[in-house]
ROMIPA-596417 format. One record per residue (C-alpha): residue in three letters; x, y, z. Coordinates in steps of 0.1 Angstrom, whole numbers, plus 5000, padded with zeros to 4 digits. Last residue first. Example, Ala and Ser with C-alpha at 12.3 -4.5 7.8 and 13.67 -1.06 7.14 Angstrom:
// residues 2
ser513749895071
ala512349555078
END
This chain:
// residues 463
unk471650715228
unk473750525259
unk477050595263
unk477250295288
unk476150065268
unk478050165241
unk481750135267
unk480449825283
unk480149655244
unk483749845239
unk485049635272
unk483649285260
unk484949375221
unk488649445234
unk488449155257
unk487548955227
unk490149065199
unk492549035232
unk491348625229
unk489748515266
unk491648215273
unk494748365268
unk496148295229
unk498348075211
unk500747895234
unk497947835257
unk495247705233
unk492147865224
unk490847885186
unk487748185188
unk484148115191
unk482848455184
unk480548585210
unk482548915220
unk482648965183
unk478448985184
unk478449225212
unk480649475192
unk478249475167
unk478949295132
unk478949425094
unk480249155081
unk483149315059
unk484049495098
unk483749155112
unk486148995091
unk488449255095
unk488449175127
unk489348865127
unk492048935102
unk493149165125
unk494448865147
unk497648865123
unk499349135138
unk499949015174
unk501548645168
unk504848795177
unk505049115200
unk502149385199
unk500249725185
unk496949635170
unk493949895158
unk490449775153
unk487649955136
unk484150045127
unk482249755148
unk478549835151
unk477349925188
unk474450085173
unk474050395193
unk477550495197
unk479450325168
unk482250135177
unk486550215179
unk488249935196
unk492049985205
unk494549685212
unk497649635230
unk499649285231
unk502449235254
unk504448915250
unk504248545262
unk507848375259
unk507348135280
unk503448075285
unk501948145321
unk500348515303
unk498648255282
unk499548405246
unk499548735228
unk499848945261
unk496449155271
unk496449545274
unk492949685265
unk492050015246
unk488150085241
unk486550375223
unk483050505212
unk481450595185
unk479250925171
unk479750875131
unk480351195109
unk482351015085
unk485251295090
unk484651205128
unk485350835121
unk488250875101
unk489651075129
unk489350795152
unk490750585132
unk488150325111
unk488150015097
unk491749755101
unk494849835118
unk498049625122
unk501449655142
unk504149405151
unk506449505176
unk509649255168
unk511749495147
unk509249745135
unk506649555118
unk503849595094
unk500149495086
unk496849645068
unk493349645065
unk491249865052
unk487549765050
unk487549715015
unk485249714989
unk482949504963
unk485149354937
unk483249184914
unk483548924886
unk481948894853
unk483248624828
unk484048764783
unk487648784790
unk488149094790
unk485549124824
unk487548784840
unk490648974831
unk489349264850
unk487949074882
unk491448894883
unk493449204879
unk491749404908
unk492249114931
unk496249154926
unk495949494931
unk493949464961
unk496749264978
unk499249474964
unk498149784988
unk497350114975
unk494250244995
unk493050624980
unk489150604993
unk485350594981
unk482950675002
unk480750435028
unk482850475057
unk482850085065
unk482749965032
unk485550195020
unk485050174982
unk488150154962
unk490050464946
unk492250384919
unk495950424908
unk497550144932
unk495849854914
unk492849884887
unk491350054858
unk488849914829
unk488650104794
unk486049934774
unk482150044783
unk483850374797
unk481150544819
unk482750494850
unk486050284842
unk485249934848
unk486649784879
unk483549544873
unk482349724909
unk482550054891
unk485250224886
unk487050574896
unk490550664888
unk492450804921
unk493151154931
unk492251174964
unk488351314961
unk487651104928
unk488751094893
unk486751044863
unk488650974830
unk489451324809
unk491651194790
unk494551434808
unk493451314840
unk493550944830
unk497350964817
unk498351254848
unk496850934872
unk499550784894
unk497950724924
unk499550914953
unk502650774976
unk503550765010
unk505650975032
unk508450785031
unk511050955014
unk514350785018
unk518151035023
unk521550925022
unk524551055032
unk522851275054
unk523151535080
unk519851665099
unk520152035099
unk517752195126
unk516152545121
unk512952465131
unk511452465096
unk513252185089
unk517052105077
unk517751745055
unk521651735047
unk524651645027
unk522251514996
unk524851484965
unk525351774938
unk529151794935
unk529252104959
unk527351954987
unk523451984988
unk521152065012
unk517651915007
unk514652215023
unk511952275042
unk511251935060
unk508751995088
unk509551775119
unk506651795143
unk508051465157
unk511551355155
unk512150965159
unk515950855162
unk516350525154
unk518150295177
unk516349975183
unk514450095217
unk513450455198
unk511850285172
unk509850105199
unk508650385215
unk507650575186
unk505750235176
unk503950285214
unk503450615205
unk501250555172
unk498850405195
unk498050695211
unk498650905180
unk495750685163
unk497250485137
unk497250525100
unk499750775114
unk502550565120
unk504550815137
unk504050995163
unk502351375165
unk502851375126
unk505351565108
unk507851315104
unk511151335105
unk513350945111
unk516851005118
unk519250665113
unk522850585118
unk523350355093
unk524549925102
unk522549795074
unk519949675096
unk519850035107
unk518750075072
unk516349775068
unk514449945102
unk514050275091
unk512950125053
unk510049985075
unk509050295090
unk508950525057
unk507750255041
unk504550235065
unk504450565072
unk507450795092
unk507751025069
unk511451175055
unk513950895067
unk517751045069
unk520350795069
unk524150855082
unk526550635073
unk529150775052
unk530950575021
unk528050544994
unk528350384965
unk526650054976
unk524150184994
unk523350444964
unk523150134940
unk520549984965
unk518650284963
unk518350244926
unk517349924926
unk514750024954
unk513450264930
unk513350004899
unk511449774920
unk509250044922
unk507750214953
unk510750394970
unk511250744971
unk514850834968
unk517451154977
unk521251004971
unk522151284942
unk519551594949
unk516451624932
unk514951734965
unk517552004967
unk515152314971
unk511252154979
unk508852074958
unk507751744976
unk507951434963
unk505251184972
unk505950874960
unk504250734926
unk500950504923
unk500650234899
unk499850304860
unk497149984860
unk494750104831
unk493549824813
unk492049924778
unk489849704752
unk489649684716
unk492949904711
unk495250074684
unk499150144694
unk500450504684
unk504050504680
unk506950684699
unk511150704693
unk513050784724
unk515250504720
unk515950384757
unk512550514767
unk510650374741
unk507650614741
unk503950494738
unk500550674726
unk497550484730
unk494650444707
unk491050384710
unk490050694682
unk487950854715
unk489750754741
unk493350854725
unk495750824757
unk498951024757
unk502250934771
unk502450524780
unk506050444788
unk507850104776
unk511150034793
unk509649644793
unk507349554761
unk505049244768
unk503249084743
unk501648824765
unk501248484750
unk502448274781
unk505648284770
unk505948644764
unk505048654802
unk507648424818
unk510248644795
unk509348974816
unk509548804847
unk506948634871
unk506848634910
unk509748874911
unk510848924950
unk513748654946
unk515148864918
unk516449104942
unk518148864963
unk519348754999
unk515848865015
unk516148935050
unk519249185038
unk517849525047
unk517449625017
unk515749315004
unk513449335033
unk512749705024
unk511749574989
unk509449324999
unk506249544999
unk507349604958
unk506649264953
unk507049174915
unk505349134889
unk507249324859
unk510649454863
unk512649654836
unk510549964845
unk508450144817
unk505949864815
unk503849834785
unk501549524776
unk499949404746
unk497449114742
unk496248964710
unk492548834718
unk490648534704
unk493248354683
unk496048424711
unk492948234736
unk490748374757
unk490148304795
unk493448204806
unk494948514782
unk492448714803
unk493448624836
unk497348664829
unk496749034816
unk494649134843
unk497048954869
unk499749114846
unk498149484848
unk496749484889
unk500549274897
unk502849494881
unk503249544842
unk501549884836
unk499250014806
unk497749664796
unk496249674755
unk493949414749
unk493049354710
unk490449184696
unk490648924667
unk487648934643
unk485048694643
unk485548384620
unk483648374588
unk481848024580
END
């Protein structure tokens, strides 16, 4: 009896959408079934790259603590996997991929049954004079942190320039002054954070300011000055100001990588991103599936498709697309945006819809902004909690919940991003039967008070 012909899986990217993919599919089919092949041009494979500013600022003691599975782990579990490996040219129609050894520089063509696209996303890096400067790094990769850490090391003067103030550009603020730098954050937002709403964005500004970080606003970088060996000695804006440096972080997010799709000709949508169905199947590719930080996901509450890196969707992304490969079906149906971070002890979370996301959408909504603290106000130790509502006008449907607070603030999102993926009113949260203790929350949950005043706030607005 003939056997059927062994298929083979090529991964492009060894992070957590690629190796989940990779991991899921080897559990699913065996090495007489499907020979798998990975490429990774770092030396690191599934790792956390959100850890990284906690390894620079010394919360976490090592590097190797925020790999979940190496490079060796891998090949054991029947994963050719080939580290300093970078993808160049993909051959869609003769299912073949082009790949470099970056240490060698030699290239050879690799055949394929099946394709995983997980190339990551890449800092922004603007074209400005000096950006290629000695001590100037974005941070995404474990091998960009690496890097950064190097710099620390080699560097004598203590003066930090942050470019953005996002989430990394925010959070490598913090590790920095944790390292004892004297740090300018330019951003060239109205506050910082802006995934928030620049009313709650000020009470991060705020807090920056408390721990020592200098916060410019309006700030438009023009320009990297160098010394005469080639190293970063200062950041100057359109203003006129010189910021000095020793060392300089981008932060002002990061794109999906995609020149490998572009160039092939795979669909891309509005931000750049590779676009799949709900398989993460490339549109109209039968066997070339995509996933992680280089696609766009569906925004359930805006109803287009959106840019959202985040390693918790990449590692979802994998599992649907190994269970694809490996002969299952799996879904991954949207996202309503939720994300956490921390600026010494303010914690700060958003989930749905800004307020200018919500005008872009074209949705009529109202607002609601209470101040509650994050236990019984009797409790030692209770802290300040502020939360903005954002609902739809006429409907009073939940599109989005933004959280600025001490400890045990952040985490409440999750309730509302529950509501957001369940489509729920206003009035409904205000119903929800919420855990109540003193040392955990006020009898009336913030989450709730926000959704009692935002209910008032539709009613109010009428039609």
């Amino acid at each position: 009896m003939a056997t059927a012909a062994k298929e083979r899986l090529v991964v492009v990217g060894g992070d957590a959408a690629g190796m989940s993919a990779a991991s899921q599919a080897r559990r699913l089919r065996g090495p007489d079934e499907l020979e798998i092949l990975a490429f990774e041009r770092g030396h690191f494979t599934s790792y956390s790259a959100c850890g990284i500013p906690y390894w620079i600022g010394g919360q976490v003691a090592d590097r190797d603590d925020l790999v979940a599975r190496t490079p060796e782990e891998h090949r054991a579990r029947g994963i050719d996997l080939r580290t300093r490996t970078e993808v160049v040219e993909l051959d869609l129609e003769g299912g073949r991929v082009r790949a470099r050894d970056l240490d060698s520089g030699s290239e050879s063509w690799t055949g394929y049954d099946k394709l995983v696209l997980a190339t990551g996303a890449r800092p922004v890096r603007p074209r400005l004079p000096g950006i290629g400067a000695h001590g100037v790094h974005g941070i995404q990769s474990l091998d960009d942190g690496q890097r950064l850490m190097d710099t620390l090391e080699r560097t004598e003067g203590r003066r930090a320039v942050v470019v953005g103030a996002g989430y990394i550009g925010v959070e490598m603020a913090e590790a920095l002054i944790g390292r004892g730098y004297e740090v300018t954050v330019l951003h060239r937002g109205e506050q910082p954070m802006s995934t928030l709403d620049p009313d709650m964005g000020g009470l991060v500004h705020g807090a920056m300011n408390g721990m020592g970080i200098r916060t410019v606003s309006r700030a438009e970088v023009t320009k990297i000055l160098e010394d005469g060996e080639g190293r970063v000695r200062a950041v100057a804006t359109a203003s006129g100001e010189e910021y000095p440096a020793d060392v300089v972080v981008l932060g002002m997010g990061v794109e999906p990588r995609t020149a490998l799709a572009r160039a092939a000709g795979l669909p891309l949508g509005p931000s750049g991103g590779i676009l799949t169905d709900l398989s993460m199947r490339v549109r109209g590719h039968e066997n070339v599936w995509s996933g992680g930080d280089c696609v766009e996901v569906l925004d359930l509450v805006a109803g287009r498709t959106r840019h959202l890196p985040l390693g918790t969707h990449a590692n979802k992304h994998g599992q649907v697309i190994g269970s694809g490969v490996g002969g299952g079906y799996a879904t991954f149906p949207g996202v309503v945006g939720t994300a956490v971070s921390k600026v010494c002890d303010l914690e700060i979370a958003r989930t749905g819809l800004r307020e200018k996301d919500a005008l872009e959408a074209g949705l009529r909504f109202v607002t609601a902004t209470i101040r509650s603290t994050n236990t019984a106000g009797y409790y030692p130790g209770a802290a300040e909690m502020t939360v903005k509502m954002l609902a739809e006008r006429r409907t009073g449907r939940l599109l989005g919940v933004q959280i600025v607070g001490g400890a045990g603030s952040a985490k409440r999102v999750d309730i509302a991003a529950v509501a957001l993926t369940a489509g729920m009113t206003v009035e409904q949260v205000v119903s929800l039967d919420l855990g109540y203790a003193p040392p955990f929350s006020p009898v009336w949950d913030p989450i709730l008070v926000a959704a009692r005043k935002a209910v008032t706030a539709v009613r109010s607005a009428g039609v």
